[in-house]
N, C-alpha and C positions, 0 to 999 in steps of 0.2 A: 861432427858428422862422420859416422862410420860406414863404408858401403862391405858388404859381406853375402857373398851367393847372391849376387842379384838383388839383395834386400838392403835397403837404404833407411838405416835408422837416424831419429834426427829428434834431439831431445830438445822441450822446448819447443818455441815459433808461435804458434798461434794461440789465441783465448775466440771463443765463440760467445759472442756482446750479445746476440739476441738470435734468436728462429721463429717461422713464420711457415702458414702451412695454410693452402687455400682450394677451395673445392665449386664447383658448380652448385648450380641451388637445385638441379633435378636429379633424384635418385632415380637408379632402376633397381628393379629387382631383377633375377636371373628367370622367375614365371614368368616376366612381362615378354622375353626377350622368347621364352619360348614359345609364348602367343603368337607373339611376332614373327617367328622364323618358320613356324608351324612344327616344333617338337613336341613330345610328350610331357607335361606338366611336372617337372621336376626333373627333367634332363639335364639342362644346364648344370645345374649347382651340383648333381652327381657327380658329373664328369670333371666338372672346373674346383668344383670345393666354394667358388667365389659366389657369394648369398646376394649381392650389391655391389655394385658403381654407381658413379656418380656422372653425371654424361652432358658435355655441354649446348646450351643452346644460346640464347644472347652473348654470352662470354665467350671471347678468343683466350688466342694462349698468350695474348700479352699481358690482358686483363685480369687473368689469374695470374701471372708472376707479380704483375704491380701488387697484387692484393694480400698475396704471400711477403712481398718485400716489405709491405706498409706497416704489416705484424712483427717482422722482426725488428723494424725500428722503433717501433713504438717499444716492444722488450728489451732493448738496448737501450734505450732512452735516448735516441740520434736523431736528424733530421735527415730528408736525402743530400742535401747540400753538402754534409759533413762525408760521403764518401765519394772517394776517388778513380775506384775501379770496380767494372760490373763486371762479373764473368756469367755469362748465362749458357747453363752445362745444364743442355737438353738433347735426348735423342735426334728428335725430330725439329726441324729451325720453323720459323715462322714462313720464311721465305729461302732460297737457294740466297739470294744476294740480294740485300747487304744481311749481315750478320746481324741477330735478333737482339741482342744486347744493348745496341741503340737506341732499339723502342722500347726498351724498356727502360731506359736514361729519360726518354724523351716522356714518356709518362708517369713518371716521377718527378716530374719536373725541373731536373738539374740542368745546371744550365753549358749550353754552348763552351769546349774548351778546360770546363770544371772537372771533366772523369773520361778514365778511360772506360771504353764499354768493348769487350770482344768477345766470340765465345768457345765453349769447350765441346767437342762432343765423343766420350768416349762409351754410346746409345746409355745400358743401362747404368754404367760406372762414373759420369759423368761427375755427380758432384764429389765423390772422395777424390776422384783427381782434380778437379778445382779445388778444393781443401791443399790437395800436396803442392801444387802452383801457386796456391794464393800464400802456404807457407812461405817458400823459396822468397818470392816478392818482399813478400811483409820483414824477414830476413835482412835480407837486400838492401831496405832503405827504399825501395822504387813508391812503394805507396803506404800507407797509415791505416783508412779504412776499406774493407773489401766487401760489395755485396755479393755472395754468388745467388742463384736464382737456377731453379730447374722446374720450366711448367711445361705440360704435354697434354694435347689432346689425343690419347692414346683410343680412344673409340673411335677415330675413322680409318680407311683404308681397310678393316677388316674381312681376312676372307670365309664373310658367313657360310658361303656353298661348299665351299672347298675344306675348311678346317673348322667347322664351328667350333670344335674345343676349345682350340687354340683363338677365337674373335671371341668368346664370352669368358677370357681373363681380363680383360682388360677396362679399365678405367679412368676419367680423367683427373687430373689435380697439380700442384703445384707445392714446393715446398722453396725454405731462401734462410739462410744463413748471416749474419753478419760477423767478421771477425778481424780482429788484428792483431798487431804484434805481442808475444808474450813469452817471457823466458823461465817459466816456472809449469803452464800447461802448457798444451798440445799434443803434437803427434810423436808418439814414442819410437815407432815402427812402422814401416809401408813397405808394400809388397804389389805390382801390377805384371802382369806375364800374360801374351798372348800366345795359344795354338793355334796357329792359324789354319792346321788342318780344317776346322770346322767352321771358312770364313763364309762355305752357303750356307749353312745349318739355321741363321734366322736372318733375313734380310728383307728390305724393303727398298727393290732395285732400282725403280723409274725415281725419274726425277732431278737427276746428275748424268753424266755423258756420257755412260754405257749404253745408255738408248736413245739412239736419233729418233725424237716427236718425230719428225717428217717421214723417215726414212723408212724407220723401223715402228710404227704406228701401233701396229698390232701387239708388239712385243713389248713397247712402252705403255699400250695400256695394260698387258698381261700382267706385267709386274710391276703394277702400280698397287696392287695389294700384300701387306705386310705376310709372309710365310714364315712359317717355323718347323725345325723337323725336330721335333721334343725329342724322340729317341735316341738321335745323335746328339742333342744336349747333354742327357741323359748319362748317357755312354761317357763322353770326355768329362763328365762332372763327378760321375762315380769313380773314375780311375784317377784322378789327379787332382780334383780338389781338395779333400782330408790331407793329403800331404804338404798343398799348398798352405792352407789353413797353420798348422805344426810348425814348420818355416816360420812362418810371420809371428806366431807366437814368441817361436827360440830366440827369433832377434831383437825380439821387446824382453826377454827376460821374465816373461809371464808366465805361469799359468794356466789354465783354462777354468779353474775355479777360484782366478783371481781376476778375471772381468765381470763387471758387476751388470753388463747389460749388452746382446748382441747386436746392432742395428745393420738388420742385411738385406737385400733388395727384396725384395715383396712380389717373387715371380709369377709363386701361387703356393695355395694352402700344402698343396702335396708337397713342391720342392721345395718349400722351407721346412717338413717335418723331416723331408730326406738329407739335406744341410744339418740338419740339425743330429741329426744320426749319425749321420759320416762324418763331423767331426766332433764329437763327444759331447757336445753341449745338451744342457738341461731344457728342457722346455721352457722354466722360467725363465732362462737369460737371454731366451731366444723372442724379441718381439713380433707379433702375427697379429695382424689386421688386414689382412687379404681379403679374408670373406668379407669384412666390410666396405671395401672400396677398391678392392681389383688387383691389379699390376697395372701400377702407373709409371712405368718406364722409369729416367733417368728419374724423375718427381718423385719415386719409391723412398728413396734413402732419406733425405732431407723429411718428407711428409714424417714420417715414424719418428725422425729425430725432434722433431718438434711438438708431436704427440707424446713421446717419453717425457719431455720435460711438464709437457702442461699435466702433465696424470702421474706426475712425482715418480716416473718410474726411473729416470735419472739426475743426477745433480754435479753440485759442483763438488768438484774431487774425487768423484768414480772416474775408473779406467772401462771404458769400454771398446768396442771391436765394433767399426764400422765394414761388411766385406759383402761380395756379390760377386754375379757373374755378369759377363754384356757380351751383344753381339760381337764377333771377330774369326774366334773366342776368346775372349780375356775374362780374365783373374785378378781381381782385386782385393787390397782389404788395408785399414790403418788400424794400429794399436794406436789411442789416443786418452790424454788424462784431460776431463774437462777441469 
């Protein structure tokens, strides 16, 4: 393990046993939403890029992580019994307390005592730092097998009045991971860095103890809907993410036309051709399925990583670049060999 400028290279540690990637059964289109909202018939998709999500109704968000998790075991060829630690590295939790990971233990049916279940939440970054945690662990000797799990019902909370742009990226889904110890793949290189200059720039403030329900009523309901100031995203992402990017490379020894495939959060159609620009990457290496299914939050990363494999678009013994941004602001990204 070498650490160097912040960047924690660590060869070796994990293999990924299986991925799983789960969706509601109702699409929308972005006309229905403009029906709905009363825009003009092809506003949406202009403004967002995003052509569909997927949007739930019978289904919770536990219910798509079990569903996601069910797929990765079955491609791992495991049962739930056989792992020991959930980490569920989602934005948004199911509930403030207790922590979502349990129910998602408990409906997979593992039993009482058998797994640790806790979770992660670093909003959109979520499951590459569950990857670098579930490393460190697996490492460690503390546990064997690891399921991580990131499902979000990113379609509520939206503020249609106030930013439709910004409520019709979004979509729901779930993606889960299964992995453990390994000393030949894994993660080459990681890199996580917050500015926290731009810690209002997207938040979703009610709900945790900045807002007394009682006190502060008004204010807790005000910002009980998600905001975002794209501009100032914008802004801290054009000035220091290409550089960020460059860094994680140097300290994997890579590159940039030696990652065979880029798996990076799925914000929206624009800001991944913009990513994609400001750090030199080719179109092909860069995968985009936005307009099919939105910005699904933390569930971005995992969803894509699981649709690369099922559509051969990566395999075993490509190196490729999982990275993104999340609310804070943070900087993420892992050079990794599957």
């Amino acid at each position: 393990m070498v650490k160097s400028n912040g960047l924690l290279q660590k060869f070796g540690g994990l293999k990924l046993l299986g991925t799983g990637r789960a969706l509601p059964k109702r699409a929308v289109l972005s006309s229905e939403l403009d029906q709905l909202h009363g825009f003009e018939t092809g506003c949406l998709q202009s403004v967002t890029g995003v052509k569909k999500r997927y949007v739930c109704d019978a289904e919770d968000q536990i219910e798509l992580g079990r569903q996601a998790a069910v797929k990765a075991l079955c491609a791992a060829g495991l049962r739930p019994q056989d792992v020991d630690m959930i980490i569920c590295a989602s934005a948004v939790p199911y509930q403030p307390i207790p922590a979502t990971a349990p129910a998602i233990q408990r409906t997979l049916g593992i039993e009482d005592g058998t797994c640790f279940a806790t979770d992660v939440n670093s909003t959109c970054l979520s499951f590459p730092v569950a990857l670098q945690f579930a490393a460190a662990l697996l490492q460690g000797g503390c546990y064997k097998i690891i399921l991580i799990v990131s499902s979000e019902i990113a379609s509520r909370a939206l503020p249609w009045k106030e930013a439709p742009a910004v409520a019709g990226l979004f979509g729901d889904g779930a993606g889960a991971a299964l992995v453990s110890r390994d000393d030949t793949a894994g993660i080459v290189a990681s890199s996580f860095t917050t500015l926290s200059s731009g810690f209002d720039a997207c938040s979703l403030a009610s709900g945790g103890t900045r807002f007394d329900f009682h006190k502060e009523f008004e204010l807790f309901s005000k910002h009980s809907l998600f905001m975002m100031d794209g501009k100032e995203l914008f802004r801290l992402t054009a000035r220091d993410f290409g550089a960020f990017v460059d860094k994680l490379l140097a300290a994997a020894d890579t590159s940039k036309n030696e990652i065979d495939r880029v798996i990076a959060h799925q914000a929206s159609p624009g800001a991944l051709a913009h990513m994609t620009r400001l750090c030199g990457f080719t179109q092909e290496q860069v995968i985009d399925i936005t307009t099919e299914v939105g910005n699904q939050v933390a569930a971005s990363i995992p969803f894509v990583l699981d649709y690369a494999f099922e559509h051969g678009l990566v395999r075993e013994g490509n190196r490729i670049l999982m990275v993104g941004t999340s609310a804070g602001v943070s900087f993420g990204g892992l050079v990794m060999d599957l």
